[in-house]
C-alpha positions as CSV (number, residue, x, y, z in Angstrom):
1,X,14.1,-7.2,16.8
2,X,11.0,-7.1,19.0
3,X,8.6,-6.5,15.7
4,X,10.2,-9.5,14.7
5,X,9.3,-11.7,17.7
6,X,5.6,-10.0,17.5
7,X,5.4,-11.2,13.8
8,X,6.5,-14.2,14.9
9,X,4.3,-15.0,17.8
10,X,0.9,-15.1,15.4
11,X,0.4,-19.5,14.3
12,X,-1.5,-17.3,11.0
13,X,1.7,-15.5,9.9
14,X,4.0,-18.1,11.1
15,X,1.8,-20.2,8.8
16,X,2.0,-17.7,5.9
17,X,6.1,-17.9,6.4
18,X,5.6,-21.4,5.8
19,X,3.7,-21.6,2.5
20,X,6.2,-18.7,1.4
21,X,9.6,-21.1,2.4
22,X,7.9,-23.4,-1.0
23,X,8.1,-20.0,-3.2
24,X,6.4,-16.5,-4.1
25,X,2.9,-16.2,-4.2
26,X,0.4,-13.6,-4.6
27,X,-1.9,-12.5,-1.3
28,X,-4.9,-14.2,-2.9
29,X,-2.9,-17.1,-3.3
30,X,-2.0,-16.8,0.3
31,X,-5.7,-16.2,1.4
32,X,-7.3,-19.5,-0.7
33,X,-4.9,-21.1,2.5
34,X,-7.4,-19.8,4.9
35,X,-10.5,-19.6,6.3
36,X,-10.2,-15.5,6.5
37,X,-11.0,-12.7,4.7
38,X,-8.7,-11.4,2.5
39,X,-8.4,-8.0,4.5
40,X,-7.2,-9.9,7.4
41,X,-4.4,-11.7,5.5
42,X,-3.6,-8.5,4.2
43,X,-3.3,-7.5,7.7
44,X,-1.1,-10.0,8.8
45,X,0.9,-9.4,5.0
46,X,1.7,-5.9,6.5
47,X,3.0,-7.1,9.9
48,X,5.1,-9.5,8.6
49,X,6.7,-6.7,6.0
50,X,7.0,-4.1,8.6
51,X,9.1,-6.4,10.8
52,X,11.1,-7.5,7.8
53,X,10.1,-11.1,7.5
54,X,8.4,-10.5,4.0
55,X,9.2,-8.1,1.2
56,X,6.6,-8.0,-2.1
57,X,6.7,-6.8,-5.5
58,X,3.8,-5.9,-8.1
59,X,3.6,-8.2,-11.0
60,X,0.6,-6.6,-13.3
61,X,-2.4,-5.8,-10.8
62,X,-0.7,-8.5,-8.3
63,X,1.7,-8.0,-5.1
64,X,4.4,-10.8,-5.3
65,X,5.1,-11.8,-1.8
66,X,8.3,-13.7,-0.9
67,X,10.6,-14.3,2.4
68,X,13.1,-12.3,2.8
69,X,16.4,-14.4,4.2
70,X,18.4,-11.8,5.3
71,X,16.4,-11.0,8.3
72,X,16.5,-14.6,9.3
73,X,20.3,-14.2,8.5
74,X,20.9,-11.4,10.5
75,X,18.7,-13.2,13.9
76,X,21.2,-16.5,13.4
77,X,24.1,-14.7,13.7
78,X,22.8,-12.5,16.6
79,X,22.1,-15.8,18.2
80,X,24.9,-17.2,17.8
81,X,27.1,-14.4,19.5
82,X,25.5,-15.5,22.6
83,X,26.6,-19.2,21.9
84,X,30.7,-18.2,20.6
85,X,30.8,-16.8,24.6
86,X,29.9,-19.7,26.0
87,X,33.7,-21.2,24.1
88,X,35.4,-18.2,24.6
89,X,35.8,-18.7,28.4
C-alpha cells in the first residue's frame, strides 16, 4: 500500500496513468508525452510496476504497458471498509 501512495504522489506518473486509462502503449509512445528523456520515463515505468499500478508485456522488440485494475480494485474496497463502519453503528 504505501508504494502505492509513493507512485501515486509523482504529477509525471500520475500523468502516465492517465494516458494509459485511453489504452496500451509502448514506453516510447509514453515518452513522445513528455519533455524527458526516455531513461527517466523508464524510471518512473518501473515505479509504477513495482507498486502494481502498471503491468507490461513485450510485443516484438517493444514493452506493452497497460493499467492494471485490480490494484485500483483492491484500494476501493479497502476504502470502503472504512466507510461500511460508519453504517454499522
Amino acid at each position: 500500500m504505501n508504494t502505492f501512495f509513493k507512485a501515486l504522489n509523482d504529477p509525471t506518473r500520475r500523468e502516465i496513468l492517465e494516458h494509459l486509462n485511453k489504452g496500451d502503449l509502448t514506453a516510447g509512445e509514453i515518452a513522445k508525452q513528455f519533455e524527458m528523456t526516455k531513461p527517466s520515463i523508464s524510471h518512473h515505468l518501473d515505479l509504477l510496476k513495482q507498486a502494481g499500478l502498471v503491468v507490461s508485456s513485450r510485443q516484438g522488440q517493444y514493452q506493452k504497458y497497460s493499467i492494471n485494475t485490480t490494484v485500483f480494485d483492491e484500494l476501493v474496497k479497502w476504502m470502503i471498509q472504512f466507510n461500511q463502519r460508519k453504517y454499522e453503528k
